[in-house]
mmCIF file of the N, C-alpha and C atoms, coordinates in Angstrom:
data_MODEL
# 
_entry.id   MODEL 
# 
loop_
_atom_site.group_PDB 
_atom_site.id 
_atom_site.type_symbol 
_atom_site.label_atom_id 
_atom_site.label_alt_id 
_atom_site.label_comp_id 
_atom_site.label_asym_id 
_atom_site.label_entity_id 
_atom_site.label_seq_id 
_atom_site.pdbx_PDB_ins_code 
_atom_site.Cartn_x 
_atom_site.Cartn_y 
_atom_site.Cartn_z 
_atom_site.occupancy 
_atom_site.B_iso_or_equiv 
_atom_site.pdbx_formal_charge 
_atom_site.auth_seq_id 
_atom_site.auth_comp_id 
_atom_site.auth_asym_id 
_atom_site.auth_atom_id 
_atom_site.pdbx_PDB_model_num 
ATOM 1   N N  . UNK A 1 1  ? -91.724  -61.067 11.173 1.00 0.00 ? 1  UNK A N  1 
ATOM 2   C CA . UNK A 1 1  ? -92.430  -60.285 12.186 1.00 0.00 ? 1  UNK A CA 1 
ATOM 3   C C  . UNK A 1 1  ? -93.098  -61.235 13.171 1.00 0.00 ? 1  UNK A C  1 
ATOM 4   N N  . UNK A 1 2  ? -92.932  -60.742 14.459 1.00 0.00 ? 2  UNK A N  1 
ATOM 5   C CA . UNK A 1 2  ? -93.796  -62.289 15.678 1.00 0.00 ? 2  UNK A CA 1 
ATOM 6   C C  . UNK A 1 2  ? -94.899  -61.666 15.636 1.00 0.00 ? 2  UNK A C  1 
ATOM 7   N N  . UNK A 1 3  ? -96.086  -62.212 16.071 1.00 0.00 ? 3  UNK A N  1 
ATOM 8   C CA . UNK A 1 3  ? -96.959  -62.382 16.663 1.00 0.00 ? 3  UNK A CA 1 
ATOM 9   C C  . UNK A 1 3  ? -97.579  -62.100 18.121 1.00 0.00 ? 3  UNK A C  1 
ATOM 10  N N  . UNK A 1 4  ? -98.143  -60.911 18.571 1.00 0.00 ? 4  UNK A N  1 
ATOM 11  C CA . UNK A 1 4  ? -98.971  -60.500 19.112 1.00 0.00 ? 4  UNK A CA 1 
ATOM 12  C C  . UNK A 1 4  ? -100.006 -61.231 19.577 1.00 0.00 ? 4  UNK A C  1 
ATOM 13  N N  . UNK A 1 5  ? -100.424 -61.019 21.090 1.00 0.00 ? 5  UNK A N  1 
ATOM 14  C CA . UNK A 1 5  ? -102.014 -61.470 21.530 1.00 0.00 ? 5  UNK A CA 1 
ATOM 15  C C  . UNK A 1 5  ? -102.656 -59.870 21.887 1.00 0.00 ? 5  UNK A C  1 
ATOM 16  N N  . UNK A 1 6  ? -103.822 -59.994 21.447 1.00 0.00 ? 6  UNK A N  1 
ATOM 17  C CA . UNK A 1 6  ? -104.140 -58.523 22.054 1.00 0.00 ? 6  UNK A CA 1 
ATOM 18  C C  . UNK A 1 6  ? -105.496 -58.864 22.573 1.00 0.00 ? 6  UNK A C  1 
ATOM 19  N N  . UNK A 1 7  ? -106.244 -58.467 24.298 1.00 0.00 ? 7  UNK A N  1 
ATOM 20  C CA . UNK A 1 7  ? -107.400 -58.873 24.394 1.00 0.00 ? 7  UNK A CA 1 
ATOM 21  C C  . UNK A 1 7  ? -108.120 -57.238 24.594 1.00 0.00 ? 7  UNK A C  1 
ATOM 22  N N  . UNK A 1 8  ? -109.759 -57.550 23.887 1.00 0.00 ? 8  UNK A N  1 
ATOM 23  C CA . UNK A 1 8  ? -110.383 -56.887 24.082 1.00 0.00 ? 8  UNK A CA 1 
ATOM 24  C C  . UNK A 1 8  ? -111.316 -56.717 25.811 1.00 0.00 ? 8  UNK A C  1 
ATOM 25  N N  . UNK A 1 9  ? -111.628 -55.509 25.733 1.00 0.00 ? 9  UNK A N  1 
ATOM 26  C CA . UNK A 1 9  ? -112.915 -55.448 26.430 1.00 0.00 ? 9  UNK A CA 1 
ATOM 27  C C  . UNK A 1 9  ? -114.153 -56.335 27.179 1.00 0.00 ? 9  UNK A C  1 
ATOM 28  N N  . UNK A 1 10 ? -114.349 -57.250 25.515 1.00 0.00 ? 10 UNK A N  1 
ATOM 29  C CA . UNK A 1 10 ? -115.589 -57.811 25.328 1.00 0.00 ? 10 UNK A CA 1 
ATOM 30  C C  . UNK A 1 10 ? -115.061 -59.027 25.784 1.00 0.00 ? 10 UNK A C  1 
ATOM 31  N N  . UNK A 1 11 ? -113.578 -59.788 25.929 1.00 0.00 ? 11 UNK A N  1 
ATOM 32  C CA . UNK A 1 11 ? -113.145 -60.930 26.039 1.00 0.00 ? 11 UNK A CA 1 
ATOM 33  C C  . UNK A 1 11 ? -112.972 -61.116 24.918 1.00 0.00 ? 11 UNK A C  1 
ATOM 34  N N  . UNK A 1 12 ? -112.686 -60.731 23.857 1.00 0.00 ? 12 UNK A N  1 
ATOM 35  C CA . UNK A 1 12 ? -112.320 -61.234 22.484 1.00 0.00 ? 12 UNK A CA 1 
ATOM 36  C C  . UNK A 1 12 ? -110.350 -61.415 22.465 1.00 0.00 ? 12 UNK A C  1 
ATOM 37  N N  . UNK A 1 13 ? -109.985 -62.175 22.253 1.00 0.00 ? 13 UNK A N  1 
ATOM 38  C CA . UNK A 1 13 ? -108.621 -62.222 22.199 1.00 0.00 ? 13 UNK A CA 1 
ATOM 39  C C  . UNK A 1 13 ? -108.010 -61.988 20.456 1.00 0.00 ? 13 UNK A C  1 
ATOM 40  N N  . UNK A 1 14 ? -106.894 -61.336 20.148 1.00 0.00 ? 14 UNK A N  1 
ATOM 41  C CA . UNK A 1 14 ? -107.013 -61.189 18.857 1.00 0.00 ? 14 UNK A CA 1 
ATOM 42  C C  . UNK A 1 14 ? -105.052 -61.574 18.713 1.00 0.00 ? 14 UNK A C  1 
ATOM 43  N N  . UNK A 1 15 ? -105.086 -62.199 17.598 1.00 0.00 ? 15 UNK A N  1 
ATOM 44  C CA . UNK A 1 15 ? -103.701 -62.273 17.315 1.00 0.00 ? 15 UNK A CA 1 
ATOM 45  C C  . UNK A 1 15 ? -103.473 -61.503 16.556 1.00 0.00 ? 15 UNK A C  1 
ATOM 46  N N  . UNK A 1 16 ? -102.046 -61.013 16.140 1.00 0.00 ? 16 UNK A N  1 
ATOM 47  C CA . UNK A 1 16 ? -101.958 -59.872 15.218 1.00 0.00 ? 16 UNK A CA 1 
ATOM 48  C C  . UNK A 1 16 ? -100.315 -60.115 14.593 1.00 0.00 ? 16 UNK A C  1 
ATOM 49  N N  . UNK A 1 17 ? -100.141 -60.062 13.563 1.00 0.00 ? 17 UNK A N  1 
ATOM 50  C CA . UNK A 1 17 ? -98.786  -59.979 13.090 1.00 0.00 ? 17 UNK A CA 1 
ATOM 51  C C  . UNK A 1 17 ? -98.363  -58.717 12.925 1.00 0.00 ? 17 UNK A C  1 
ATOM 52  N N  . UNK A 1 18 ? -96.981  -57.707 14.019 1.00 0.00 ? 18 UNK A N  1 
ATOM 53  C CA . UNK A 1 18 ? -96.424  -56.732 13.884 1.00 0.00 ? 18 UNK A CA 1 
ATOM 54  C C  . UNK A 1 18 ? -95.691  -56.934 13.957 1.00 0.00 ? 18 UNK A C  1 
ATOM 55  N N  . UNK A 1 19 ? -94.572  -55.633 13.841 1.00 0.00 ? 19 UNK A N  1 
ATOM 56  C CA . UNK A 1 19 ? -92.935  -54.829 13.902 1.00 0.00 ? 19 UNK A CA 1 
ATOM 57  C C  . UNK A 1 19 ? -93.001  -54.719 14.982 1.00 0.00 ? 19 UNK A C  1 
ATOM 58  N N  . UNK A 1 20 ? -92.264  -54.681 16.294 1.00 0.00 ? 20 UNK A N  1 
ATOM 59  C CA . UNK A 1 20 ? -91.363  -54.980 17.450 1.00 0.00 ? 20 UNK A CA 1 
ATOM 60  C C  . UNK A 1 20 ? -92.043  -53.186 17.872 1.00 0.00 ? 20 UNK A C  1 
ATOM 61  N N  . UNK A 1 21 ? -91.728  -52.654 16.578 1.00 0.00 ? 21 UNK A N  1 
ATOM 62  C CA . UNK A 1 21 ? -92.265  -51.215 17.135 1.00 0.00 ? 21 UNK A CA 1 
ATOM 63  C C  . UNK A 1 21 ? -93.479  -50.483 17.005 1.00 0.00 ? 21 UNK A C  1 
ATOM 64  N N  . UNK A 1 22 ? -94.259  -51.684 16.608 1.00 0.00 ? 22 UNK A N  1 
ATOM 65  C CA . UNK A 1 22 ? -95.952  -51.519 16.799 1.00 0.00 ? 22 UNK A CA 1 
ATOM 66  C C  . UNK A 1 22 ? -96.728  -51.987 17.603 1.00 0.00 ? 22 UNK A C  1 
ATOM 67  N N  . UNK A 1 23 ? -95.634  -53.115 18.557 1.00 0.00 ? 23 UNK A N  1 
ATOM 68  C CA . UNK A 1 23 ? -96.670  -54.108 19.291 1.00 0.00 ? 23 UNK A CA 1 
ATOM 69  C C  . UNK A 1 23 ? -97.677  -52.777 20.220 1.00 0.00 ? 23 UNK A C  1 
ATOM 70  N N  . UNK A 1 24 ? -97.306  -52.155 21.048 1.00 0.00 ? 24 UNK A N  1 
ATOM 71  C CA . UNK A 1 24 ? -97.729  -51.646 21.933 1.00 0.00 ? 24 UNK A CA 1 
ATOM 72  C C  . UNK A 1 24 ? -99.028  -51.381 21.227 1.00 0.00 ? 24 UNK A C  1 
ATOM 73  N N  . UNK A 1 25 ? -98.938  -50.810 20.210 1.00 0.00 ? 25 UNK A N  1 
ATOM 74  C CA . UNK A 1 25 ? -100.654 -49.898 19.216 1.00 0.00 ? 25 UNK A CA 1 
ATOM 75  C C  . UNK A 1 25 ? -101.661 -51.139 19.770 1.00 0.00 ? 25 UNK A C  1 
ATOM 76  N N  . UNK A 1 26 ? -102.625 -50.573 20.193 1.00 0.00 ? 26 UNK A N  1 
ATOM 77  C CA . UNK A 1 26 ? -103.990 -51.238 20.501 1.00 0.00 ? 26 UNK A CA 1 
ATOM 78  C C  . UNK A 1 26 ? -104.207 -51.478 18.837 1.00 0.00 ? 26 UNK A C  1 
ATOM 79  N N  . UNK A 1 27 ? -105.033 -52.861 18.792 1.00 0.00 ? 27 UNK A N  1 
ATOM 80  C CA . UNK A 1 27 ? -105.399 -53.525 17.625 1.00 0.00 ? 27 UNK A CA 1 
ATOM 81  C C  . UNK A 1 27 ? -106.605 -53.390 17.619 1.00 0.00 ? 27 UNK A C  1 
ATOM 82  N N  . UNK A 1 28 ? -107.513 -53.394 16.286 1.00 0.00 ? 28 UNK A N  1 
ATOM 83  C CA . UNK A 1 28 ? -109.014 -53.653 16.286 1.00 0.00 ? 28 UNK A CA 1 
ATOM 84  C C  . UNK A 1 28 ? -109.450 -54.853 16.714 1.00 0.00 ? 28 UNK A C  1 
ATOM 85  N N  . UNK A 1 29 ? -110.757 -54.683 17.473 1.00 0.00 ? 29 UNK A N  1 
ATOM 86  C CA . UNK A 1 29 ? -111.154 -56.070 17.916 1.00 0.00 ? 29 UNK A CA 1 
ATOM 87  C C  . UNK A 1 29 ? -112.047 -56.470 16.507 1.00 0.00 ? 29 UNK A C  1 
ATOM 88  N N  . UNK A 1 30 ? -111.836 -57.586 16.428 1.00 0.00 ? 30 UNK A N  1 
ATOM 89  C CA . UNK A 1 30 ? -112.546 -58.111 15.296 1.00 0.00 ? 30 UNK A CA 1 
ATOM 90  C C  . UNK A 1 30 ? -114.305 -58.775 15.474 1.00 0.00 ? 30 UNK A C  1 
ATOM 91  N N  . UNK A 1 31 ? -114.081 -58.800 16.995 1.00 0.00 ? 31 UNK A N  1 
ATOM 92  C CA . UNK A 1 31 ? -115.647 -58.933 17.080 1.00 0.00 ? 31 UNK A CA 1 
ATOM 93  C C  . UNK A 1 31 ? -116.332 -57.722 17.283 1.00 0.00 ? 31 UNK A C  1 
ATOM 94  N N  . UNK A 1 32 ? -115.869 -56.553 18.057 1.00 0.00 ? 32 UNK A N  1 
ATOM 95  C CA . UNK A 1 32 ? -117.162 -55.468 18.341 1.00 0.00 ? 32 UNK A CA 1 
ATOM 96  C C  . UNK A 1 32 ? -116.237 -54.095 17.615 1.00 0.00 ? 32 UNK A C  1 
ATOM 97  N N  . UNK A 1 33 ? -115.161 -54.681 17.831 1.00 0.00 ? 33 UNK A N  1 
ATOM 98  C CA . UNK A 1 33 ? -114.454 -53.249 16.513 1.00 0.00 ? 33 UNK A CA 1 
ATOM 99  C C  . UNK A 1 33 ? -113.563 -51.875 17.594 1.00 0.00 ? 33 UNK A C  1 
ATOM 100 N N  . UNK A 1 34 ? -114.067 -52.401 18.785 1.00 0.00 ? 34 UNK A N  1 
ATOM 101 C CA . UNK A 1 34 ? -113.354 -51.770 19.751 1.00 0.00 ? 34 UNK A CA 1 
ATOM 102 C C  . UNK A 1 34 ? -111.921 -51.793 20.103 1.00 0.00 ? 34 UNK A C  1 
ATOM 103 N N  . UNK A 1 35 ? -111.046 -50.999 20.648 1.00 0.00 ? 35 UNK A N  1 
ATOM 104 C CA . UNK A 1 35 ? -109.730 -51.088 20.523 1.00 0.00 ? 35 UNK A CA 1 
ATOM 105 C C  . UNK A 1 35 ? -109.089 -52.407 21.644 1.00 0.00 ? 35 UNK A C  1 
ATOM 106 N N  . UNK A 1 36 ? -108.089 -53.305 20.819 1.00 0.00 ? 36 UNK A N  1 
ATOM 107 C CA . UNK A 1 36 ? -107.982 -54.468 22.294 1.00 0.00 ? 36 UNK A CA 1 
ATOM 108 C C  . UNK A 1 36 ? -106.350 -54.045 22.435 1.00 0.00 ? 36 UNK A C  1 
ATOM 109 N N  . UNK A 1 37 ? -106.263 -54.236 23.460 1.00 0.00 ? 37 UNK A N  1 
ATOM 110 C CA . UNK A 1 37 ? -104.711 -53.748 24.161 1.00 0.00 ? 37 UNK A CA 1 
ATOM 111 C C  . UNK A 1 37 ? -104.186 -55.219 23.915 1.00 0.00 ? 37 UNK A C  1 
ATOM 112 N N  . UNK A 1 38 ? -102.559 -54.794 24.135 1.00 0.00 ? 38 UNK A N  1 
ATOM 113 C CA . UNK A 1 38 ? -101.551 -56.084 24.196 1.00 0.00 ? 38 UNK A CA 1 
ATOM 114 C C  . UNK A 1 38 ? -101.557 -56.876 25.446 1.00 0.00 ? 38 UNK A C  1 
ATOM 115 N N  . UNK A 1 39 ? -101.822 -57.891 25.118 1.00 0.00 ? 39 UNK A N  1 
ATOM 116 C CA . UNK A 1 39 ? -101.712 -58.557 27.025 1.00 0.00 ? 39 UNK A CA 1 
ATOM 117 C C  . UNK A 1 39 ? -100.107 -58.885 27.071 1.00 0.00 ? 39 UNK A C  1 
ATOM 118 N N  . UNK A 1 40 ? -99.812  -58.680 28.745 1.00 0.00 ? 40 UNK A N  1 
ATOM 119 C CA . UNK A 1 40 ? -98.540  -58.754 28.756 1.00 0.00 ? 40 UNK A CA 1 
ATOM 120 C C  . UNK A 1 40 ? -98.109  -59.753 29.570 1.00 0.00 ? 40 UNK A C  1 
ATOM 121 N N  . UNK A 1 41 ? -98.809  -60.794 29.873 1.00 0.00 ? 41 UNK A N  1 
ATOM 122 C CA . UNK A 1 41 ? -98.155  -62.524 30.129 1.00 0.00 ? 41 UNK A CA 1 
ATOM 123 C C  . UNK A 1 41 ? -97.585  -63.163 29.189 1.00 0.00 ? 41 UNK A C  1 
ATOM 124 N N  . UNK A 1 42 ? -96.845  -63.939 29.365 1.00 0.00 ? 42 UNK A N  1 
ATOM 125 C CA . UNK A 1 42 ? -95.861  -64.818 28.726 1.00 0.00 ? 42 UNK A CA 1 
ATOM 126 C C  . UNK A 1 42 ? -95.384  -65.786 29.672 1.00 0.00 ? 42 UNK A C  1 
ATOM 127 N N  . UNK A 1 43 ? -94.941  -66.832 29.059 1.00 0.00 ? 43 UNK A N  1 
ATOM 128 C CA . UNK A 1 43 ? -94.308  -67.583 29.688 1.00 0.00 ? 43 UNK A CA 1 
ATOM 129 C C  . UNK A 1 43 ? -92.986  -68.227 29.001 1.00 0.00 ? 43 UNK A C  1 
ATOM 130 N N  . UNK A 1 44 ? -91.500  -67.756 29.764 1.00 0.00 ? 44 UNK A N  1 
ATOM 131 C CA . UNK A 1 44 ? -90.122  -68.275 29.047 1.00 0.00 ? 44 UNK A CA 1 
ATOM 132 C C  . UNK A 1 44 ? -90.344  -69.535 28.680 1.00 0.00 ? 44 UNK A C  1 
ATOM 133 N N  . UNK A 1 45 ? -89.275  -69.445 27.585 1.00 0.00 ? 45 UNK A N  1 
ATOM 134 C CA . UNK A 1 45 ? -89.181  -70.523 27.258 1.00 0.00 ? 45 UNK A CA 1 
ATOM 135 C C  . UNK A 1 45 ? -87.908  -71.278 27.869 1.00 0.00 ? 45 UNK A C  1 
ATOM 136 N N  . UNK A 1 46 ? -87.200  -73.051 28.349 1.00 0.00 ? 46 UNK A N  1 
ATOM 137 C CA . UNK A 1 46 ? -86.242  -73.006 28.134 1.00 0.00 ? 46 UNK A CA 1 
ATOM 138 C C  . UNK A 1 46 ? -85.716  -73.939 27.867 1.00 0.00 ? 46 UNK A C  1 
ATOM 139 N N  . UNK A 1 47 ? -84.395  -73.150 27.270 1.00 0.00 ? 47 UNK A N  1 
ATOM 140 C CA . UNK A 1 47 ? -83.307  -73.972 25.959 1.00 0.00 ? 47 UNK A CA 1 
ATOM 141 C C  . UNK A 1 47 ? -82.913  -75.009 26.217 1.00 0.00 ? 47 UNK A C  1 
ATOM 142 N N  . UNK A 1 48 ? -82.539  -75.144 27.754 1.00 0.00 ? 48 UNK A N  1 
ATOM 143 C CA . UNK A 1 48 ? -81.508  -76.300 28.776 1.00 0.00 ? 48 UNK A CA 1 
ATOM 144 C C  . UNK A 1 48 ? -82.598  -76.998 29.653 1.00 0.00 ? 48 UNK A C  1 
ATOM 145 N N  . UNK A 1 49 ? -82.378  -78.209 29.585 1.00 0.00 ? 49 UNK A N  1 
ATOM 146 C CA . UNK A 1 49 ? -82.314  -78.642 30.778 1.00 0.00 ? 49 UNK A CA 1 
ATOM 147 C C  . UNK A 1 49 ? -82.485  -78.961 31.934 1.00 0.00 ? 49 UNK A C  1 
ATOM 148 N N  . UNK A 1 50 ? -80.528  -78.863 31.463 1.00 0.00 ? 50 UNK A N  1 
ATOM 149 C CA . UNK A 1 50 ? -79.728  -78.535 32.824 1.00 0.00 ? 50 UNK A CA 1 
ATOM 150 C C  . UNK A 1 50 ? -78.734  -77.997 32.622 1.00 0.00 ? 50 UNK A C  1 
ATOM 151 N N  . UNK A 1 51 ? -78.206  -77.576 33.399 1.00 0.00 ? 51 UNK A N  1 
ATOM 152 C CA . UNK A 1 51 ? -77.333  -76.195 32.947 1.00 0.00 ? 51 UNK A CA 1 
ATOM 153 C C  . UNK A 1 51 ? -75.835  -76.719 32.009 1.00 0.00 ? 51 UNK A C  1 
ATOM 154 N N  . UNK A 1 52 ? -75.032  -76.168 31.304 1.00 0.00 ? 52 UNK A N  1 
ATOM 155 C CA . UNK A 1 52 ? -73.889  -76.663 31.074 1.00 0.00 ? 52 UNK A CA 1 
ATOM 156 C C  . UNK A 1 52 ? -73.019  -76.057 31.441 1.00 0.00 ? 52 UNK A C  1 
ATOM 157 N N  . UNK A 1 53 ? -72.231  -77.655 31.366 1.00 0.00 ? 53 UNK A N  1 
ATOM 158 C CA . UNK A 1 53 ? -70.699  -77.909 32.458 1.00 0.00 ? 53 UNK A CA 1 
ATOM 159 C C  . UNK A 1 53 ? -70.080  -76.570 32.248 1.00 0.00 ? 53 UNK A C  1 
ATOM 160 N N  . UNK A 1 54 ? -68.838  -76.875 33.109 1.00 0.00 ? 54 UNK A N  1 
ATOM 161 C CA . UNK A 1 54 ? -67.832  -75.793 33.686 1.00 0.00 ? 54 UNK A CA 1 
ATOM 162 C C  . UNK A 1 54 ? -67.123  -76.032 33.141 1.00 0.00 ? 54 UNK A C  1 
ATOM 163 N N  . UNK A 1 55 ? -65.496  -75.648 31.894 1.00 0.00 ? 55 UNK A N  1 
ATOM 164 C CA . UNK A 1 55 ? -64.952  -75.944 31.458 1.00 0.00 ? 55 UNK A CA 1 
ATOM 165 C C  . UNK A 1 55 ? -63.497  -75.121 32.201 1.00 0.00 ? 55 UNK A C  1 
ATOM 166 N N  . UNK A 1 56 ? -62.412  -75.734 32.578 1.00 0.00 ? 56 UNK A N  1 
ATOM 167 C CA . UNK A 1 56 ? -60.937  -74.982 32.791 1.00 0.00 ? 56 UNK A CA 1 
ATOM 168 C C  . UNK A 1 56 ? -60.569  -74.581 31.928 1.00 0.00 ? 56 UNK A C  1 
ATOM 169 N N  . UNK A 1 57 ? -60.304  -73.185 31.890 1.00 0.00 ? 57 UNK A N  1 
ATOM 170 C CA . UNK A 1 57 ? -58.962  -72.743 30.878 1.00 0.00 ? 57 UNK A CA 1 
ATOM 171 C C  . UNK A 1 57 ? -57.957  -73.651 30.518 1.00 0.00 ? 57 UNK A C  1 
ATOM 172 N N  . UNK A 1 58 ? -57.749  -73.805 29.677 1.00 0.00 ? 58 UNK A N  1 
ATOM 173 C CA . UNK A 1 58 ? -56.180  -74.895 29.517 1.00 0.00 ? 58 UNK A CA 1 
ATOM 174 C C  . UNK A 1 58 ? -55.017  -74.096 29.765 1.00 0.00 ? 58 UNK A C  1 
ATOM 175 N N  . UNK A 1 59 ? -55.174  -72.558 28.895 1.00 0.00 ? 59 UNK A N  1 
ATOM 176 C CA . UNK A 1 59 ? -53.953  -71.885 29.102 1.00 0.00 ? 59 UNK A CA 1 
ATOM 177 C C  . UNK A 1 59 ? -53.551  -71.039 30.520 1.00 0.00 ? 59 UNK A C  1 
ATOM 178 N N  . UNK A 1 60 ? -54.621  -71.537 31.806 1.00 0.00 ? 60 UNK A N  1 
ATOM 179 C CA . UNK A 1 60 ? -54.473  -71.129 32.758 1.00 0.00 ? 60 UNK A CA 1 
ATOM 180 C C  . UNK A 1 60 ? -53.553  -72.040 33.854 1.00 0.00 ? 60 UNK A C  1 
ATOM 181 N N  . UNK A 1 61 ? -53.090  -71.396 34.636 1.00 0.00 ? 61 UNK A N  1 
ATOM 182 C CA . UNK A 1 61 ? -52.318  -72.260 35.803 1.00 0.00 ? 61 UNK A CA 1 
ATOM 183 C C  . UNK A 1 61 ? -53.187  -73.245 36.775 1.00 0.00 ? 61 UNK A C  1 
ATOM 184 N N  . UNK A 1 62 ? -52.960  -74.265 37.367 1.00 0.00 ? 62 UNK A N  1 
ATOM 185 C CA . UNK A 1 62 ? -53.670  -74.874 39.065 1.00 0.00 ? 62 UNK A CA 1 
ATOM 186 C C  . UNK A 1 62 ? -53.655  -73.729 39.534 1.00 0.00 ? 62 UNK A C  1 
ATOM 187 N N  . UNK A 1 63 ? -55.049  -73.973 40.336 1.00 0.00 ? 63 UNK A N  1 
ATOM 188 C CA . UNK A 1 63 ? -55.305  -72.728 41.236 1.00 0.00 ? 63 UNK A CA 1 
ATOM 189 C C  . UNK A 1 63 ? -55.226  -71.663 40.684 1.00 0.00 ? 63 UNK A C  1 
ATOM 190 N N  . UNK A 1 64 ? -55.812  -71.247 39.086 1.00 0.00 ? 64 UNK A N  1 
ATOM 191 C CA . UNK A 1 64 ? -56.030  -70.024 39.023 1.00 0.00 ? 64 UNK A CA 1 
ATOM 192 C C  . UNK A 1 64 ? -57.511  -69.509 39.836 1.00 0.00 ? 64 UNK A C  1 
ATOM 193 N N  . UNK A 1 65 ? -57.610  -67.967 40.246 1.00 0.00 ? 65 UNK A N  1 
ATOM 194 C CA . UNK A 1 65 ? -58.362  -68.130 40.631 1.00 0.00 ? 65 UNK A CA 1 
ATOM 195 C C  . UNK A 1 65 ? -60.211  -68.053 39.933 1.00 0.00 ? 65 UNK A C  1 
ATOM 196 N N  . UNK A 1 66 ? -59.802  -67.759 38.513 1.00 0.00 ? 66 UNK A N  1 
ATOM 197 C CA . UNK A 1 66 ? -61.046  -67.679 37.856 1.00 0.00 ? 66 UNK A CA 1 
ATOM 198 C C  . UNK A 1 66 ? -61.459  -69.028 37.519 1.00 0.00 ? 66 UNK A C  1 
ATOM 199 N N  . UNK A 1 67 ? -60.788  -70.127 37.528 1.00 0.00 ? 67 UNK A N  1 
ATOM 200 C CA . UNK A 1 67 ? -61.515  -71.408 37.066 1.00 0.00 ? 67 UNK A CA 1 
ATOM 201 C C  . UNK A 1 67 ? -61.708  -72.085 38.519 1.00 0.00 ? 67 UNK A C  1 
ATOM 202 N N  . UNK A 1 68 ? -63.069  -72.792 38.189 1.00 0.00 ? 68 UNK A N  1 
ATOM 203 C CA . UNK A 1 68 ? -63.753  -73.955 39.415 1.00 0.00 ? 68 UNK A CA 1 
ATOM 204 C C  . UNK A 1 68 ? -62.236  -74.293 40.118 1.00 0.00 ? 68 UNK A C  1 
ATOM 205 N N  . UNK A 1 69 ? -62.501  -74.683 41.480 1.00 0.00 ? 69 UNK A N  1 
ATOM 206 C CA . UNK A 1 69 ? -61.200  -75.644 41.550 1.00 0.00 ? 69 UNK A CA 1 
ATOM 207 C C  . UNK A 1 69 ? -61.417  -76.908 41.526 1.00 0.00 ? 69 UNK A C  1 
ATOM 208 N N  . UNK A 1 70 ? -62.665  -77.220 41.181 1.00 0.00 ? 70 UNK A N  1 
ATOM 209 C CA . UNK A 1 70 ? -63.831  -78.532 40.996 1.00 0.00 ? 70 UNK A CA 1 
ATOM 210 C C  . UNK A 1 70 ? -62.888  -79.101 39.730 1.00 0.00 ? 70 UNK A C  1 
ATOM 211 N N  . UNK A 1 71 ? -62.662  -78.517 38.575 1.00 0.00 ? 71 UNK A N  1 
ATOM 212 C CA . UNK A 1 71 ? -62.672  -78.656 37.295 1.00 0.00 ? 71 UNK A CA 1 
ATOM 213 C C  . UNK A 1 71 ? -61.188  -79.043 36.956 1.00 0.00 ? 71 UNK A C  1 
ATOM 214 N N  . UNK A 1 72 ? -60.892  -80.338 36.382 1.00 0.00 ? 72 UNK A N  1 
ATOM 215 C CA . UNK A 1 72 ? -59.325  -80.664 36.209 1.00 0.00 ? 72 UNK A CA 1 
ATOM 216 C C  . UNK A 1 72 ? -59.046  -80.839 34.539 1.00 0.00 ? 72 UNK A C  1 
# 
């Protein structure tokens, strides 16, 4: 199950371990007990880089037109 941020009211930020189909439920705040909503910033993550290469079909012809014509 991931992990949740949920901020309160008061500025209390709360982490929370749920199901994908609970995140939305407002969580208890653990400092004043009031309900704290899900905050919805994030920042991607990423996998690459830089992007990866272009590869030709082998079983395609020169000049097909779905492969680069960059690509030999």
């Amino acid at each position: 199950m991931p992990y949740y941020d949920y901020q309160c009211e008061c500025g209390e930020v709360v982490e929370v371990r749920r199901t994908v189909a609970e995140r939305d439920n407002p969580a208890r705040c653990q400092q004043c007990g009031q309900p704290a909503y899900r905050k919805e910033a994030f920042s991607p993550i990423l996998l690459r880089s830089k992007p990866a290469p272009a590869i030709r079909n082998p079983l395609h012809s020169d000049g097909c037109p779905c492969c680069p014509a960059s690509i030999k």
